[in-house]
C-alpha positions in Angstrom: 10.2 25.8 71.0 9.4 22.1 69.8 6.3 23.7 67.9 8.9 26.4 66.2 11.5 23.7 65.2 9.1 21.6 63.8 7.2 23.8 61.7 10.3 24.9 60.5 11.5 21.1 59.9 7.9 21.2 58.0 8.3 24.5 56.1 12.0 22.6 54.7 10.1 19.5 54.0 7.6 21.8 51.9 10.2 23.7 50.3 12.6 20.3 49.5 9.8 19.0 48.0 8.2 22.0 45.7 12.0 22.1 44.5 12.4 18.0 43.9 8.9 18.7 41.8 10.5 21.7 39.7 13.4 19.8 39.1 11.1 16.5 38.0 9.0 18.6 35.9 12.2 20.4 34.0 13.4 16.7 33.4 10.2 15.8 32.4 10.2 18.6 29.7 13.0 17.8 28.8 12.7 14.5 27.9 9.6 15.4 25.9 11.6 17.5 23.4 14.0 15.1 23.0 10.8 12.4 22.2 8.8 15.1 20.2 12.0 15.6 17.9 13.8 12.0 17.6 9.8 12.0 16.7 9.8 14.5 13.8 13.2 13.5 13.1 12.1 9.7 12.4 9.0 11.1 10.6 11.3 12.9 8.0 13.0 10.0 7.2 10.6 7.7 6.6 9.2 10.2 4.4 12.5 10.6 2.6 12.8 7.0 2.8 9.2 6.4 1.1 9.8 9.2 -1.4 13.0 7.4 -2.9 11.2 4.0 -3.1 8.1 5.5 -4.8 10.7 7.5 -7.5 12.5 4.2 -8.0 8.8 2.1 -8.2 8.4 4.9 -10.7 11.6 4.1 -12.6 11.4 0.4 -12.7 7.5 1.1 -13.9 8.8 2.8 -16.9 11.9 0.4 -17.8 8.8 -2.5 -17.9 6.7 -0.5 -20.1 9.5 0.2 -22.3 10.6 -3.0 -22.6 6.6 -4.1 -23.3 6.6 -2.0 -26.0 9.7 -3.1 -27.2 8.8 -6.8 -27.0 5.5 -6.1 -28.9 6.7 -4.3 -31.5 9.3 -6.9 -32.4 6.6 -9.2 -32.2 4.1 -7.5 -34.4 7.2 -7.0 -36.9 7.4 -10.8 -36.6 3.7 -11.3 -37.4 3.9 -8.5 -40.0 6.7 -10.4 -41.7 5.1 -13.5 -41.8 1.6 -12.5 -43.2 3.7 -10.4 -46.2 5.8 -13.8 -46.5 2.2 -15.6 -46.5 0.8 -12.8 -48.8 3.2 -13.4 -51.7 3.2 -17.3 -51.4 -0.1 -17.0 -51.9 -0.5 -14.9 -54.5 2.4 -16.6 -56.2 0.6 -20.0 -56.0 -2.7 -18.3 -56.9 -0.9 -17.7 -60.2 
């Protein structure tokens, strides 16, 4: 009788335990797809994140060139100017 109740005791122990590891391994699983897509998640954003910088790195690229070209083509109106000014001085003194 001692040998019956203690397998028995045994075959419970067995059985708790292949149920405590079914439950471990469903939480386990679980956690994982909630890491695998905060993951993705995350990776989306920085992606969207690093998209908007790059289009405004973009922007502010183009508002410098334009205001390069701007500034050298005041400038060279500036030089221009001065060498017609120049020009005529000098042909007016050459005279």
């Amino acid at each position: 009788w001692r040998g019956f109740v203690a397998q028995e005791q045994y075959l419970l122990y067995k059985m708790a335990t292949k149920i405590q590891a079914r439950w471990r391994g469903f939480v386990a699983r679980e956690q994982y797809l909630l890491y695998n897509s905060a993951t993705k998640i995350q990776a989306q954003w920085r992606g969207f994140v690093a998209q908007e910088q790059y289009l405004l790195y973009k922007m502010a690229t183009k508002i410098q060139a334009r205001w390069r070209g701007f500034v050298a083509r005041e400038q060279y109106l500036l030089y221009n100017s001065a060498t017609k000014i120049q020009a005529q001085w000098r042909g007016f003194v050459a005279q």
